[in-house]
BAZADO-588967 format. One record per residue (C-alpha): y, z, x; residue in one letter. Coordinates in steps of 0.001 Angstrom, whole numbers, plus 500000, padded with zeros to 6 digits. Layout:
YZXA...
***
This chain:
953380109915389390X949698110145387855X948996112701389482X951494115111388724X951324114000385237X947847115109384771X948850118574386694X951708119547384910X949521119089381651X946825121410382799X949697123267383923X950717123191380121X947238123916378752X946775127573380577X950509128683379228X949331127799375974X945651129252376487X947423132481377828X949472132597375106X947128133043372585X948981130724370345X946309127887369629X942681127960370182X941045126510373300X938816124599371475X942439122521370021X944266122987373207X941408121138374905X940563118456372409X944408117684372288X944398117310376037X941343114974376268X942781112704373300X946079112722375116X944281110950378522X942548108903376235X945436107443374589X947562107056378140X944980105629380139X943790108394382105X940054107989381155X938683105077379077X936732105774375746X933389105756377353X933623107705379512X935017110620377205X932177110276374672X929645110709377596X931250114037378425X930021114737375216X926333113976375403X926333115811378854X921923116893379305X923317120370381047X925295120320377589X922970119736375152X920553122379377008X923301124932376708X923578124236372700X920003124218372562X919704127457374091X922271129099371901X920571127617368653X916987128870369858X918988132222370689X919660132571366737X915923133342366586X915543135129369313X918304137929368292X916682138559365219X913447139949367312X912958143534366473X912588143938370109X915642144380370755X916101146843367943X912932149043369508X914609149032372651X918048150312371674X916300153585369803X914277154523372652X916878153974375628X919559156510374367X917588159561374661X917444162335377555X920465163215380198X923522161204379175X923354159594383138X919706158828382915X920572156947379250X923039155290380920X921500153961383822X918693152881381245X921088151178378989X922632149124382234X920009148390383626X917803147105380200X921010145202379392X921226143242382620X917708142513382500X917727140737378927X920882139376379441X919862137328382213X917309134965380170X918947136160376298X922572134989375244X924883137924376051X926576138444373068X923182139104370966X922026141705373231X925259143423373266X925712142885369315X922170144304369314X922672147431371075X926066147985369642X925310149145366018X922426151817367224X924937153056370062X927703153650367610X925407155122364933X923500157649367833X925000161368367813X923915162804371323X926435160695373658X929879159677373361X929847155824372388X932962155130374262X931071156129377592X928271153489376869X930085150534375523X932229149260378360X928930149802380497X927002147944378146X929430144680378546X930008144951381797X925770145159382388X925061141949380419X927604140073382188X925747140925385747X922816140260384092X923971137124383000X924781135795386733X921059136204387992X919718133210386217X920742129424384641X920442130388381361X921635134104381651X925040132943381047X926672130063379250X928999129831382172X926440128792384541X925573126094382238X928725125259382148X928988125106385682X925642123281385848X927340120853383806X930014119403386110X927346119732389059X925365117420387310X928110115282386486X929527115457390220X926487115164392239X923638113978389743X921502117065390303X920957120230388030X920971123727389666X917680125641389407X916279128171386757X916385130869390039X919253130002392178X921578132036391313X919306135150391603X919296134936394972X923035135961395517X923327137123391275X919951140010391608X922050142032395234X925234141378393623X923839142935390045X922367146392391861X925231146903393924X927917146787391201X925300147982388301X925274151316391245X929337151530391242X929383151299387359X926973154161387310X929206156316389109X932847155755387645X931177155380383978X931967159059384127X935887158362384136X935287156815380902X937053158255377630X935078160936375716X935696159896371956X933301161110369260X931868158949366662X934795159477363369X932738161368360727X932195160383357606X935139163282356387X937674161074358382X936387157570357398X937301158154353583X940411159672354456X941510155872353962X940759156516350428X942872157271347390X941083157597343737X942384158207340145X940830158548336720X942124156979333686X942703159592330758X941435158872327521X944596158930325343X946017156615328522X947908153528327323X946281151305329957X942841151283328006X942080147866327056X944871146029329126X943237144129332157X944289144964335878X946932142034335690X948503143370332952X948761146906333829X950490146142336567X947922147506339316X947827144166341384X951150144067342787X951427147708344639X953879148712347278X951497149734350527X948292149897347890X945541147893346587X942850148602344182X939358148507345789X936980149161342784X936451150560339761X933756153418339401X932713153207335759X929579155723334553X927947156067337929X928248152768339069X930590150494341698X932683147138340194X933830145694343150X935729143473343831X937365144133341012X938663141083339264X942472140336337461X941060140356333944X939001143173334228X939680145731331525X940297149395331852X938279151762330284X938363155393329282X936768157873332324X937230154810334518X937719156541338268X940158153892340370X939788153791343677X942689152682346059X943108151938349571X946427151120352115X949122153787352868X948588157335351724X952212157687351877X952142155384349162X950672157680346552X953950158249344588X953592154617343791X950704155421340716X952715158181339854X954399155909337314X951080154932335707X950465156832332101X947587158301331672X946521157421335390X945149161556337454X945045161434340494X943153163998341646X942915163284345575X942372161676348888X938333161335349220X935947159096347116X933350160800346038X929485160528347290X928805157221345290X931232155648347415X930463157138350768X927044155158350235X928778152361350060X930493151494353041X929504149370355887X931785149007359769X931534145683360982X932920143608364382X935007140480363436X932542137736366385X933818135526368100X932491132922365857X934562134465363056X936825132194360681X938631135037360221X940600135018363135X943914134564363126X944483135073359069X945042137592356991X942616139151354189X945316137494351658X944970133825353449X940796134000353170X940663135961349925X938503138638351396X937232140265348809X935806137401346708X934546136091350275X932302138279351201X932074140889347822X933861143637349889X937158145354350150X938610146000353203X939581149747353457X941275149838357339X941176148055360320X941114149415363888X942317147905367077X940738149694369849X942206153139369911X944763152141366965X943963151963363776X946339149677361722X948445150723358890X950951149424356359X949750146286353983X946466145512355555X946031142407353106X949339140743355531X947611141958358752X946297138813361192X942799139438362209X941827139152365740X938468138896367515X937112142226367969X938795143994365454X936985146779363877X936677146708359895X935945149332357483X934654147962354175X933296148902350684X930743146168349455X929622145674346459X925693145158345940X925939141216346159X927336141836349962X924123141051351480X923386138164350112X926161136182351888X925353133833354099X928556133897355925X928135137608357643X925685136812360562X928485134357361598X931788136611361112X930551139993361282X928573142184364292X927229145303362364X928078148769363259X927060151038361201X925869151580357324X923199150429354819X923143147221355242X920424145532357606X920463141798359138X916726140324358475X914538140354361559X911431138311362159X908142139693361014X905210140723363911X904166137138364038X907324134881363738X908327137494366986X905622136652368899X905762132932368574X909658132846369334X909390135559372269X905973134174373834X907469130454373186X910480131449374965X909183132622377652X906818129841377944X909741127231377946X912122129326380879X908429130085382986X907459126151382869X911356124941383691X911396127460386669X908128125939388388X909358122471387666X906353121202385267X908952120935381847X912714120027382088X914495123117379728X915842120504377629X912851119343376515X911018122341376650X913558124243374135X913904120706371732X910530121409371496X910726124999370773X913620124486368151X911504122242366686X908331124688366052X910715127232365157X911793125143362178X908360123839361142X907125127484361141X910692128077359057X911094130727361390X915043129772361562X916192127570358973X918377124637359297X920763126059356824X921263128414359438X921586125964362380X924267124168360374X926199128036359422X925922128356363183X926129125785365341X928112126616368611X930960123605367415X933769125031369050X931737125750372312X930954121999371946X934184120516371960X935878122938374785X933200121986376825X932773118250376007X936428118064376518X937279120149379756X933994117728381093X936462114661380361X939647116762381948X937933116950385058X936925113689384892X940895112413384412X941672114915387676X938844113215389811X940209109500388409X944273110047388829X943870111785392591X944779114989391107X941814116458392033X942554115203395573X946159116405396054X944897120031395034X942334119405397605X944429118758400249X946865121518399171X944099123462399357X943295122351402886X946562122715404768X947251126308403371X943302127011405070X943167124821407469X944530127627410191X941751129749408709X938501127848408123X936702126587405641X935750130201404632X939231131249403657X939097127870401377X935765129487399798X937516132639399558X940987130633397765X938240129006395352X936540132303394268X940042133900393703X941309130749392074X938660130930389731X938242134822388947X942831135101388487X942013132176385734X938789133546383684X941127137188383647X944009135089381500X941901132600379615X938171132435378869X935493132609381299X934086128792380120X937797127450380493X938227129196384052X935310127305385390X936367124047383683X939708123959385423X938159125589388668X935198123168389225X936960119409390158X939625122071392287X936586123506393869X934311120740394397X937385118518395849X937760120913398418X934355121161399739X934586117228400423X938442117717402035X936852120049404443X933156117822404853X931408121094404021X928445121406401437X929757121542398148X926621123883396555X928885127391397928X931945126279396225X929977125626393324X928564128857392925X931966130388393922X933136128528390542X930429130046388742X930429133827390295X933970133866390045X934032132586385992X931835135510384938X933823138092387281X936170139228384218X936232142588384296X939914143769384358X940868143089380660X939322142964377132X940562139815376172X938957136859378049X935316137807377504X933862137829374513X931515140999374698X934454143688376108X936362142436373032X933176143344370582X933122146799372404X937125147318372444X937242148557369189X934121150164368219X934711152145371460X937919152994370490X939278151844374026X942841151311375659X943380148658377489X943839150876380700X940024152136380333X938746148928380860X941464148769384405X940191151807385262X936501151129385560X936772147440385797X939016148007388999X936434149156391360X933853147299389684X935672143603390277X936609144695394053X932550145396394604X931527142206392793X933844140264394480X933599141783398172X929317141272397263X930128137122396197X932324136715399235X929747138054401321X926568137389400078X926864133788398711X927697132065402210X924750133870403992X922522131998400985X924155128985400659X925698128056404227X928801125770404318X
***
């Protein structure tokens, strides 16, 4: 009966992971405390799960990454790679991207190249931006640390067998399977949507501004008491008072003569400050002083924002900014945008107020698209110790003479001596959901391995194939794996593929190391939809996407990738 138990809950967990109801990080936690409590795995080992080496290297890397994406390298690179023929920009933007994203984290060389391809005005950004994703994910394969999926994967292995993978062995199948679906990406990236960047005429559209008369009876009553906080379709945004911004704009502020109002929500609203006294409206568009003021931003995948509403968080005393519209991929949202829930990837509009910047919050919720604001990069020197130490640390784990644990503990730790990242910062963004998924699918597999579970896959697994060889098995894993990263996240797919995967290999006496890297391949092969990978659902919006653009190109892409892991990877790593 064990058994079964422990597959009908897993069975449970992808439902609700598909659903989009809870987060994985809960879903997984909840699972792990549930075997704890009925037996399934003891209390030791769960808490080891949690102290996993290929673990901690993984949140190592990620912390040491904070640094390392605030390198004005990768800033020099994204001004420089988007000039000449559109197809020649292209193919440098792929190919650039792969290459960094196979020793940098993924999602800071995509949130690095983002802002300067949506600010650029000589190419579409909707025909770079699914390119862009789809490049740092093949760049990610080619290397251990490329991707945190093949650290994830390194994980188990080392759990399973007692061995970590090496720095390089997944470029040996990751570096053909790269060029030949970096040269299929090159050709349908022409199929891609044409959409011009919105100009700055259409962006304060959003906009709807008023000046208060001076014979107006609302002089001297606050915000609250004039009635201006409780608007059908319409909030109030800021006040412009003698040249300058007050935003936000707070409940007891009080009105003043000349005092311009600016509003944002429904422009169908207007006829709602019609019954203001004293209140012209005099129309749609802020003026210049505005315009300066507004900054597009990415909600990350880090972001506590997801899942509420601007109401539930308080937005604008949050972050000193008002939210003027929201757009979800090739929608933008309209109604009440203050009852909207937030999703990852969403595209925000927002006027800030001068105290914006100084939030410590935005590196963590926000990816920055376009305006005046600036993240703050590391000086000439600080760059040069981070980048050389970096590569120091991946060039000494590679030939064997450092383990990459300790060779980035000791590179966090000069980075914070020479406060080159700060542990403020470390604390604001420490990977803790990453943590737990992980931690927690480590003890799931355990609890299939210890209840047989594992086993009766296995042997499921083995009498479907066992007319057709131990390849079609390899084949069943890959496909296994790649059907579950397309309807959860790439980290769960290879969590719930692995013990499947590795179980098999044994059931059929062949060498588990090509099942292993058919877990891993086959976690990073999402490519069909913008929801399970983190980067396609930074680009979704910004690139103004459907989700059939991302079928249309991702279709041909994921048969090449796949047809190149099916071949390639048993010619390396023989059964």
């Amino acid at each position: 009966m064990t058994p079964w138990a422990v597959l009908l809950s897993i069975t449970l967990l992808l439902v609700l992971l598909m659903s989009g109801k809870i987060k994985p990080a809960i879903a997984f936690v909840s699972l792990a405390a549930g075997y704890l409590l009925v037996g399934f795995i003891d209390t030791s080992t769960l808490l080891v799960q949690y102290t996993n080496p290929a673990l901690a290297t993984l949140l190592l890397l990620l912390l040491v990454s904070l640094a390392l994406e605030r390198s004005p390298l990768l800033d020099w690179l994204s001004k420089h790679l988007l000039k000449g023929h559109p197809k020649l920009a292209t193919a440098r933007l792929m190919g650039s991207t792969a290459v960094l994203s196979a020793f940098l984290n993924n999602t800071a060389v995509v949130a690095a190249f983002l802002g300067a391809i949506t600010r650029q005005q000589g190419i579409a950004p909707s025909r770079l931006l699914i390119p862009l994703s789809y490049a740092s994910i093949l760049g990610g394969i080619t290397t251990l640390v490329g991707t945190s999926t093949n650290l994830v994967v390194n994980s188990f292995n080392l759990n399973a067998s007692g061995s970590e993978l090496g720095m390089f062995q997944f470029s040996l199948v990751g570096i053909p399977i790269a060029l030949i679906t970096l040269a299929v990406l090159l050709w349908r990236a022409n199929a891609l949507p044409h959409h011009r960047p919105e100009d700055t005429e259409e962006k304060l559209s959003y906009f709807l501004a008023a000046d208060v008369e001076a014979e107006s009876p609302m002089i001297g009553q606050s915000i609250e008491q004039n009635g201006l906080r409780s608007l059908d379709g319409l909030y109030l945004l800021e006040i412009e008072r003698q040249g300058r911004l007050i935003s936000p704009v707070a409940p007891d502020e009080q009105l003043q003569a000349d005092d311009t109002l600016v509003f944002t929500g429904e422009v169908s609203k207007v006829q709602a400050l019609q019954r203001f006294p004293g209140l012209n409206l005099f129309g749609h568009q802020a003026d210049n002083l505005l315009a300066t003021n507004l900054v597009e931003v990415v909600i990350s995948h880090e972001s506590e924002l997801a899942g509420k509403t601007l109401q539930d968080v308080d937005f604008r005393s949050m972050f000193s900014a008002g939210v003027v519209g929201i757009r979800r991929g090739d929608k933008r949202l309209e109604g009440q945008l203050g009852k909207i829930p937030l999703r990852v990837g969403d595209c925000l509009l927002l006027a800030v107020s001068a105290d914006f910047r100084q939030h410590r919050n935005l590196d963590r919720n926000f990816h920055l698209l376009s305006g005046s604001f600036t993240r703050p990069q590391l000086n000439r020197k600080e760059s040069l110790i981070t980048l050389g130490g970096f590569a120091a640390v991946i060039s000494l784990a590679a030939a064997n003479w450092l383990p990459l644990f300790h060779g980035l503990l000791i590179l966090l730790g000069a980075l914070l001596l020479l406060k080159v990242i700060s542990m403020a910062e470390l604390r604001r963004r420490f990977p803790f959901e990453l943590w737990l998924i992980i931690g927690s699918a480590l003890a799931i597999a355990q609890a299939l391995e210890n209840s047989g579970a594992a086993a009766l896959l296995a042997s499921g697994m083995q009498s479907v194939f066992s007319g057709y060889g131990i390849y079609a098995a390899f084949i069943g894993c890959y496909l296994l794996t790649l059907l579950l990263t397309e309807t959860v996240t790439n980290n769960a797919a290879a969590a719930l593929a692995f013990p499947i995967a590795w179980s098999t290999a044994h059931a059929f006496g062949a060498d588990p190391l090509p099942f292993v890297m058919a877990v891993a391949y086959g976690a990073s092969a999402c490519f069909l939809i913008p929801f399970g990978y983190q980067t396609h659902l930074m680009v979704y919006s910004p690139g103004r996407y459907k989700i059939t653009d991302f079928f249309k190109i991702g279709f041909p892409v994921s048969l090449t990738y796949s047809a190149a892991v099916l071949l390639i990877t048993p010619l390396v790593f023989p059964f």
